[in-house]
Structure formats: structure tokens, C-alpha cells
C-alpha positions, 0 to 999 in steps of 0.5 A: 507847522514843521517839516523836513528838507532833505537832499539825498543821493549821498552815502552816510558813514558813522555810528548811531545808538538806537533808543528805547522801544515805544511799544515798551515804554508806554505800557510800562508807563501805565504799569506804574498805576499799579503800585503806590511805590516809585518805579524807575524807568531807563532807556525811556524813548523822549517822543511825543506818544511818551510825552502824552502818555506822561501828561495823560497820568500827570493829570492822575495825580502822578508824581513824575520826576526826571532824573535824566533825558531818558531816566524817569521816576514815577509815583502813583502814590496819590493816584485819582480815578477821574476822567481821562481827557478826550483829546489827549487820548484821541491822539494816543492809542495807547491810552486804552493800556489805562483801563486795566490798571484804573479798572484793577485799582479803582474798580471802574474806568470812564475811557474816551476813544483812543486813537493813534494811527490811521494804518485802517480798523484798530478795533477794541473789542478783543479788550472788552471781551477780556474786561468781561471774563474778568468780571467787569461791565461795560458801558458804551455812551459818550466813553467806555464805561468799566466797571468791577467790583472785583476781578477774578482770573478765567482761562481766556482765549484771546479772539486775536493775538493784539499786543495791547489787548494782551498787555491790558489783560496782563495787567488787569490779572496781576491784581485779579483773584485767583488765577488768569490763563491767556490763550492765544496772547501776543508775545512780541518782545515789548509784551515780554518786556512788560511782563518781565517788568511785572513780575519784578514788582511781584506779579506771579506769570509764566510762559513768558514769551510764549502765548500762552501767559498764566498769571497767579493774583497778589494782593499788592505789587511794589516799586521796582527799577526797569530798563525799557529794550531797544527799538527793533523797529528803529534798528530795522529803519536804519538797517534799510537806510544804510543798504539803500544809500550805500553806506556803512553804518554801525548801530549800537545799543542793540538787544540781538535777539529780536533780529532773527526774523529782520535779518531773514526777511531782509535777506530776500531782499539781498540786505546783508548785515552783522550782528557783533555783540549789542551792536549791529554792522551794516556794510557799504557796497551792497548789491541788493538782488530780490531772492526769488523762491527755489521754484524760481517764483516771484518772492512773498514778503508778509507779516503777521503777529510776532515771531512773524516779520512786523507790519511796522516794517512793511513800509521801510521794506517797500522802500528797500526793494525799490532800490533792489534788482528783481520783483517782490510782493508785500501782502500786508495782513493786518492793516487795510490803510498801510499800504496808501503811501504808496502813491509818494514812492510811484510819484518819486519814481519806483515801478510800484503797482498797488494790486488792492489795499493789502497788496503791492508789487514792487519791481526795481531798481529804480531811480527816486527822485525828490519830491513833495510828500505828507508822513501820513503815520509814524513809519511811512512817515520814517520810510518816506525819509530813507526814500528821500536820502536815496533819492536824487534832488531835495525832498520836502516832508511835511506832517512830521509831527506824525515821525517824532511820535515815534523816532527820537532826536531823529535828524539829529542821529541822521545828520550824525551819521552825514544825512542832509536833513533840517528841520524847519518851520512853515 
């Protein structure tokens, strides 16, 4: 089992390009199935979500050739409907983005439980629903059954706005008869990204972006070349790492657009950064001061689905203003589990008090100190390394196998930019 070992307390300097965005790349890995021509994804982020994703559609029978470390080609030409294996999609909760494709190609789909995160209830229900007014039939034994003779497009309101339901019924309806209207469907960037990439193998949809995405049935789609967006997520980690530990930081390959709701919540928190072109400048020397509202109250930090401030960075934004001067409350909306890492960051130090399992008050500065610490999901995990390259002292992390699903040559890009951190074994 690997682990990492940091010593923190040390400003960074440096340049680091940001990869491309997970939440992009596996939906679009999935809409290869749709097309028996090659598709080739760039930008393609190498971490272990995307390695199971492309092993879980190798055993289908595609043909997936790497034309370089973040360049691949896949052809689904001799695609096979069989059973998808259990244990590789209890690791990934992504692989519930096979079932519209499967079921738009073959008719049916036999689907084990996916799984991913445990950030609290993930529930699938708003997918099957969509199955449903599309025609299909489900079935709940030892896996999901799905079953369509033929789908066909409905005016859907989507019970909530989730990412992966929208990007299954997108890709479900490109195939379907007739027309599909989704109500109420989620327009994060990566979903606008996924459909952009759709509609070049010849999907009809508009409203992209919007949550409103009306879609027009072809008989076929075609090959295409796409390019997977930067990761905003990664963009914000590293926003936050630099503003924590005094440093200055130049993070490039960045699409700006997808900061404007980064920059004004990070704001509250006194984290000032530059957006020049693709590239985004972080300045050392920041005096972090939690703004408080003009009535003079305690601040609110919450999320919420997009363009609201992203859950993902819930837990890096708790981290920040443990190192900011003044009170702040983070009211997360969406998961009941996010907020348990806490007890890492009280135990280095911070003056955090967890109010119920959606809710922390946070009052700093405070000083951090190394510690001993498990990533218990992909961003605590990443927030609990920027806590220990603040922190004074050597920290140990363990679990990171939770970290690389998400962050890509991770150390690496750290310690190019002056972070003490290893990689070890044991």
C-alpha cells in the first residue's frame, strides 16, 4: 500500500499545467460506444477512474490504441453486449454512463451496482426514471436489468438536476426516435463538453449549456476528434494551495470560463488570483481575511448544482479558511458524508466545529500541524495534502489510492513547483 510524506511549512514557486477534466473524459470514453468509427480523445487525464473505464470497455471488445500519454484512439467497431464485471464497476460510478449507450446499441444492458465515493447516498433513481419515459424496462435482481426494444424521445423533467443522469439521457436520445426534451438537466461544463463532443459525430442538440437540452434522434453517429476541457477542479486545488502557503504560482492550460463562480467564492475568503488568457496567476504575500456579508454577518459558503460553487470544492475551500483570519460556515447541500474529513484538520489544529453532517463552522487562522491522516475520497484526499504543506512538521497520508483516481502525476506536478512530498510504500 502506498502513502505520502510530506513536509510542509514551505512556500512553492513555479509553473504547473493543469490536466484534463475526469468528469469529461469518462463520459466521453463511454460515448465512443455509440459509434462503430474510431474516435480520438486528447487531453485524456491518465488516473485510475480513466484506467478502469478503459479496461471495463476493453473487455467489450474495444480496440483502444495509445497514440500518446494523453492522446487515445478508440474503435468500437466489434462491440459485445455481455455483462460488465462487478468489481471493476464497484470501484467506478461512472460505469452507470454504459448503460444508455449499451442500452441505445444492443437494446438491453445487465449492469452491477456502481460505486465510487462514499461522500454519502448517490441514489440512481432519477437514471432509471429517464430509461423509463424512453421506453426501456427495468429489472432489479443480482444487477440492473434494461431492456428496450426501441427508444423513443419524450419531454423528460429530470427529478433532479445529476450530471450522470443528464449525461446518460443525452446519450440514450441521440439514438432514440423522435425527439427528447430535457427539463431541469444539469449544465456543468463537462456535460456541455460531452454534448459539444456529440453533436461533432452528428448528434442534433441545443440548449447547450442550458438545462434545457432538446435533442432530435439520428439513425447513426460517426467518428470524430475531441479534446477533453481542463480540470476546474484541479485548477481550484491548486488556487488554494498556492494562497495557503504563501506562494506564487502560474497554472496553465486553463479554459477561464469555468472560474467565474471559483473566483467569487474564493473571494469571501480573501484568495485574490489573475486570469491572463489560458493561464491563471496566483500571487504570494496574500493576507487571506474572511469578507463578511454587508450586514456585518458571519459569511455563508454553500454549493449546489452548476453555476453554483461545486461540492468538489467544499473540502479544499474548509481548508483555506483555516488559514484565513475571521468566521466562515460551509453548508454542504448535496452530500451527508463530505464533511467527516474534518476530524483530520481539528486534529492538526484548525478551530473547526462540525454543527451536523452538512454543516461546519470554520474560525482561523490557525496554525496546522503534521499528522497522520487516511484520504477518505478523491478531494478530501487532495484537501488534506494542501492541509499538510501548510502545516508545520511531516505529515503522513495514506489511502492515496483514493487521490490518484482523480489528480494526475499529482507529486510530481508538487514537487515541480518546490513541495516536499514522496510517494512510498508500506
Amino acid at each position: 500500500m502506498q502513502k505520502f510524506l510530506i513536509e510542509g511549512g514551505f512556500s512553492l514557486k513555479g509553473s504547473v499545467s493543469v490536466s484534463g477534466n475526469k468528469n469529461e473524459a469518462l463520459p466521453a470514453i463511454a460515448a465512443c460506444l455509440l459509434t462503430d468509427e474510431t474516435v480520438i480523445l486528447q487531453n485524456v487525464p491518465r488516473i485510475g477512474d480513466v484506467e478502469i473505464m478503459l479496461s471495463i470497455i476493453d473487455e467489450l471488445g474495444a480496440e483502444i490504441p495509445e497514440i500518446s500519454s494523453n492522446e487515445i484512439s478508440i474503435s468500437c467497431k466489434n462491440l459485445k453486449n455481455i455483462e460488465l464485471e462487478k468489481k471493476k464497476c464497484a470501484a467506478l460510478r461512472a460505469s452507470i454512463l454504459l448503460a444508455g449507450h449499451l442500452l441505445a446499441r444492443f437494446g438491453s444492458v445487465k449492469l452491477p451496482p456502481p460505486g465510487g465515493d462514499v461522500i454519502g447516498r448517490r441514489r440512481l433513481d432519477t437514471h432509471f426514471l429517464i430509461f423509463q419515459e424512453l421506453g426501456a424496462k427495468i429489472k432489479l435482481e443480482n444487477n440492473y436489468i434494461i431492456q428496450s426494444n426501441e427508444l423513443v424521445g419524450k419531454d423528460i423533467f429530470l427529478d433532479e438536476p445529476s450530471v450522470t443522469a443528464t449525461e446518460n439521457a443525452l446519450m440514450a436520445a441521440v439514438l432514440a426516435k423522435g425527439k427528447t426534451i430535457l427539463r431541469n438537466a444539469a449544465c456543468e461544463p463537462h456535460v456541455s463538453g460531452l454534448a459539444n463532443m456529440l453533436v461533432s459525430m452528428g448528434a442534433q442538440i441545443t440548449g447547450i449549456g442550458t438545462n434545457i437540452l432538446k435533442i432530435e434522434g439520428v439513425n447513426k453517429l460517426s467518428g470524430t476528434e475531441h479534446t477533453i476541457g481542463s480540470d476546474y477542479l484541479e485548477i481550484g486545488s491548486l488556487i488554494s494551495l498556492a494562497a495557503v502557503t504563501n506562494s506564487e504560482i502560474k497554472i496553465k492550460n486553463v479554459d477561464t470560463f469555468d472560474l467565474n463562480v471559483i473566483e467569487s467564492t474564493y473571494r469571501k475568503l480573501g484568495i485574490q488570483f489573475q486570469i491572463l488568457n489560458n493561464e491563471v496567476y496566483v500571487p504570494a504575500g496574500q493576507k487571506l481575511e474572511i469578507q463578511s456579508d454587508f450586514s456585518g454577518d458571519i459569511p455563508k459558503i454553500y454549493d449546489g448544482p452548476w453555476p453554483a460553487f461545486p461540492s468538489d470544492l467544499m473540502s479544499i475551500s474548509i481548508v483555506s479558511a483555516t488559514q484565513a483570519n475571521g468566521t466562515v460556515l460551509f453548508f454542504e447541500k448535496m452530500y451527508e458524508s463530505r464533511m467527516f474529513f474534518v476530524d483530520y484538520l481539528i486534529s492538526m489544529g484548525a478551530s473547526i466545529v462540525l454543527c451536523d453532517p452538512h454543516r461546519v463552522v470554520v474560525v482561523g487562522p490557525s496554525q496546522l500541524y503534521g499528522s497522520k491522516m487516511q484520504s477518505p475520497d478523491i478531494r478530501a484526499g487532495m484537501a488534506l495534502i494542501i492541509a499538510a504543506l501548510c502545516a508545520k512538521g511531516e505529515s503522513t497520508i495514506y489511502n492515496i489510492k483514493q487521490i490518484d483516481r482523480g489528480y494526475e502525476n499529482l507529486e510530481e506536478k508538487l514537487q515541480s513547483i518546490g513541495a516536499k512530498i514522496r510517494r512510498v510504500s508500506g
